[in-house]
N, C-alpha and C positions, 0 to 999 in steps of 0.2 A: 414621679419621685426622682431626687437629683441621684445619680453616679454614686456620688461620697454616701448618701443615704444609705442603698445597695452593697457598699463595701462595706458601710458598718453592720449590717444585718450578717452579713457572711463572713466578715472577720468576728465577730460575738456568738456565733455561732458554736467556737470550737471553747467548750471549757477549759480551763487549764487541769480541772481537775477531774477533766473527760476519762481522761487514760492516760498510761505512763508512755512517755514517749521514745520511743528505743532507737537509737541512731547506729546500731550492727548493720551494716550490708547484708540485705536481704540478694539474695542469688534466682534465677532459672532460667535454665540452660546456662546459657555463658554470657546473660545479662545480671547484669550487678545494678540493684538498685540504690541509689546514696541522698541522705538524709541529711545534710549537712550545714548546721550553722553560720560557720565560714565562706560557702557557695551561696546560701541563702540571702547573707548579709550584704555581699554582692549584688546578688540579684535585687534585694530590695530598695539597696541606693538608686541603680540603672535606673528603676520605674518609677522610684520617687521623682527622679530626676526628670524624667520624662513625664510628671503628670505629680502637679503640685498638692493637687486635691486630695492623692491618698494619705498624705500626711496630718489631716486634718483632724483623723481619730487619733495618731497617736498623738500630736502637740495638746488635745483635750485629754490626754492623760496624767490626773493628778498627782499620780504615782512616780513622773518625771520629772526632776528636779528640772528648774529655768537654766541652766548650766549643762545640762545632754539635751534638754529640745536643742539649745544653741549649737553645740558639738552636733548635731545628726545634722542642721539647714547646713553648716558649714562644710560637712562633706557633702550633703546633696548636690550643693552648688560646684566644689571642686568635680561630681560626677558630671555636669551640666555642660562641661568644658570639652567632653567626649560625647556628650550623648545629643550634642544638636548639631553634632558635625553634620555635614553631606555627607550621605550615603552611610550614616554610620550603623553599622551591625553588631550586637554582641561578642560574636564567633570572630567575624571575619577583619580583624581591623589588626594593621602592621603599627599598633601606638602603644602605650603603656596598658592601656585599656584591654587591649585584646593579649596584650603578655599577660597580666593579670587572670585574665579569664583564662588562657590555655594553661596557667598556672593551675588553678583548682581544678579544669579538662583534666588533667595529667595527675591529681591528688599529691602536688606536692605540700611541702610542709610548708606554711607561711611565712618562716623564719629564711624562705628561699626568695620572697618574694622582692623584687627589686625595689630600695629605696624610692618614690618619686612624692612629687606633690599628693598624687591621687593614692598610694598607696597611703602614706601620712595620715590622710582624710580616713581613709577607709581604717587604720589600725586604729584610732583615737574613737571608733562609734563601739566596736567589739565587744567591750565589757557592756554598756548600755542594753547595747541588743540584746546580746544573750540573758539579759537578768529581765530586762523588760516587754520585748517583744519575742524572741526567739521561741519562748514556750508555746505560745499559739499556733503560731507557724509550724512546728515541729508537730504538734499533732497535729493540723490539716495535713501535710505532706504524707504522715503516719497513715488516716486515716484514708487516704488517697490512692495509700499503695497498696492497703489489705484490700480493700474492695475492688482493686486490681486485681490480685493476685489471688483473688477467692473466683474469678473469674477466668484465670490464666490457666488456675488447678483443671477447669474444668472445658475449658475449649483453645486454651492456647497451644496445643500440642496442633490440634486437628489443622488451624489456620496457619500454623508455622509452616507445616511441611507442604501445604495445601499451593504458599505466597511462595516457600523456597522452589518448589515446580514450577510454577508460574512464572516465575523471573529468572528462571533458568539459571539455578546455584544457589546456596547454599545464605538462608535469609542473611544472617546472621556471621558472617566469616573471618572476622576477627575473633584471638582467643577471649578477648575479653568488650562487650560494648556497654558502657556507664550509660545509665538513663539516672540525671536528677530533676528529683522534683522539687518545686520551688512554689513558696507561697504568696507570690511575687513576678508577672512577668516579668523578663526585660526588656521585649517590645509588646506591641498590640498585639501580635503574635502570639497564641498560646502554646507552642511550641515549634522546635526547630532542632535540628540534626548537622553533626559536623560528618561528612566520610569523610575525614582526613584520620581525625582524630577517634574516630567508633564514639562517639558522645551526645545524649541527647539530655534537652532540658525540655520540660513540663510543667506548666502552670498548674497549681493544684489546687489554685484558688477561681480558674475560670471555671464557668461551671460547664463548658461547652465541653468543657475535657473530662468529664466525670462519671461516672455510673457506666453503661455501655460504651459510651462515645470514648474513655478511656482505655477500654480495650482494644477498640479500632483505630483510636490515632495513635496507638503506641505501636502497632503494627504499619501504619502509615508512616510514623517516621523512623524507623527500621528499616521499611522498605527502599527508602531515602539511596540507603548506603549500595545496593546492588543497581541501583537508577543511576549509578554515577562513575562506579569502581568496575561494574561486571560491561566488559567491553563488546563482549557478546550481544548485551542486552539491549545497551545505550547505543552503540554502533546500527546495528539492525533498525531501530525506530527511524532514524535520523535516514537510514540509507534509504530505508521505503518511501518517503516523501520527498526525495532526493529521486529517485528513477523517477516519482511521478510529475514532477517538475513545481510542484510544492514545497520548496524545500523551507521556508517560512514556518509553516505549520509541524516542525520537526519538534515543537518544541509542544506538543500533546503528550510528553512523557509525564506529565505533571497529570493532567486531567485522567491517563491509563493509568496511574499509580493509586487517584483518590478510585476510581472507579472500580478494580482489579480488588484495592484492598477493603474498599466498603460492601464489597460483594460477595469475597469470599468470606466477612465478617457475620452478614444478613445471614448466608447461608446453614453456615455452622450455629449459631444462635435461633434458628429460627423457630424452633420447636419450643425453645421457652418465652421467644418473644417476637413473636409472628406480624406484630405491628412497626417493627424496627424499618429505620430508612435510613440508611448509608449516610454520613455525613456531610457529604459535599450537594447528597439532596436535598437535604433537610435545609442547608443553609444556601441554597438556589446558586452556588457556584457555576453551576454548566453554564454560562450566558458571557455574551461579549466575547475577547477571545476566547475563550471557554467553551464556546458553543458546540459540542461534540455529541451529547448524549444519546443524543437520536442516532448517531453513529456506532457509535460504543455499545448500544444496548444491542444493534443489530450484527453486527460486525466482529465487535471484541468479547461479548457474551457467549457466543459458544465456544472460542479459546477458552473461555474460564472455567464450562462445563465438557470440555473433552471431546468439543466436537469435529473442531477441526483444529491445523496442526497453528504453532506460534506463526509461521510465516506466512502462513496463509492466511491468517486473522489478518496482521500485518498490513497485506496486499490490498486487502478485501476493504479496510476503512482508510488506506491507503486513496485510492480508486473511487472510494464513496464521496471521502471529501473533495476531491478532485473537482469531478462532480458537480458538485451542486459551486464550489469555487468560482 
């Protein structure tokens, strides 16, 4: 079955007259969930732009006058002028592009947003969206975030404080960190985390992000922010393979992060679902530079269950990978 087949089974999926679609900022703790039109519409250019094919359902939509298919190709193509740059990233980019996006990052008003080519594009799709596609979108995102947060009710206290130990500080330490979700990547990526700004974006449309695995990568990319900001934490990894004259492999913070938070996820969950596999298992990540697990499991595993101290896990897979290096 082709790609675009797939996207139409999951974009049809969501009735319009499923449920009502509520765009309040949903709250917990001092994450703010956001539902947003404007962020969305955004994000659905980027991925158009990046991948022609998803456009295929809506241009077979008869409900769109030949004058907005024309108007959305036209901005796609103005987005296409950033999105095949080199090395280009949604978050991290110093061009109109990435002002844009720190813009909606930061919830300011549109009416702040700087005149350019690309914003142009982007104001002239707005009315369309929102009348024609917006509705769908807005309940996937909707439905994306209750069956998060029916899950959050009931094990995200345990894993908060479980990851805030573990990473030594406080998960979460901005007063405020936006998670939106989007029905719509903007890279292949189904999601990704700024520390600078406490902001993360969410594919609500992957399915790899859904059901359990939603409450795990949403704690993954939380965890993002103490992997980066907590100097304690990031300093320490980097130093341990630094004494061991590995200092190459400093960069296992990635692999301890998928592993730390897919395990304290297992854990706490397991009583209602005892066949669950951490995500970076499931999707065979540990391999190539990745290759840690056999490390990790023996090494960094009893850090997670309390058995021996941070720095001594540290030393310990430190020393292992040495090792066999």
């Amino acid at each position: 079955m082709r790609s675009t087949s797939l996207t139409v089974m999951a974009f049809c999926a969501f009735s319009v007259s499923a449920m009502n679609c509520d765009l309040t900022p949903a709250n917990w703790k001092n994450i703010t969930f956001i539902n947003s039109p404007e962020a969305n519409l955004h994000s659905f250019l980027t991925y158009s732009a990046k991948n022609s094919e998803s456009l295929e359902l809506v241009m077979s939509d008869s409900s769109i006058s030949d004058t907005d298919k024309q108007t959305l190709k036209n901005s796609i193509a103005q987005y296409q002028n950033y999105t095949k740059q080199k090395y280009f990233h949604p978050l991290f980019n110093n061009n109109d592009f990435g002002l844009m996006t720190d813009g909606f990052n930061q919830g300011k008003p549109l009416a702040e947003v700087k005149t350019t080519s690309l914003s142009k594009s982007y104001f002239a799709s707005v009315g369309l969206y929102k009348e024609h596609i917006w509705p769908r979108h807005c309940q996937q995102n909707q439905q994306w975030r209750v069956n998060l947060q029916s899950k959050l009710t009931h094990y995200g206290e345990g894993v908060y404080q479980r990851l805030s130990d573990l990473l030594l500080g406080e998960l979460v330490s901005a007063p405020t960190h936006f998670v939106y979700a989007h029905a719509r990547p903007f890279t292949r990526e189904g999601a990704f985390t700024s520390a600078r700004s406490f902001v993360t974006h969410i594919n609500s449309f992957q399915p790899n992000y859904r059901d359990w695995y939603a409450l795990e990568l949403l704690f993954h990319e939380l965890s993002h922010v103490p992997f980066f900001n907590n100097e304690r934490l990031k300093n320490s990894i980097e130093q341990a393979f630094v004494d061991q004259g590995i200092a190459e492999h400093g960069r296992i913070w990635h692999p301890i992060l998928f592993y730390t938070v897919g395990e304290v996820t297992r854990q706490a969950i397991v009583k209602e679902n005892p066949d669950y596999r951490p995500y970076a298992n499931e999707k065979h990540l540990y391999q190539g530079r990745w290759d840690y697990l056999a490390e990790l499991e023996r090494y960094w595993l009893p850090y997670i269950n309390g058995q021996v101290s941070f720095g001594e896990a540290l030393d310990n897979l430190a020393k292992a990978i040495k090792q066999r290096a």
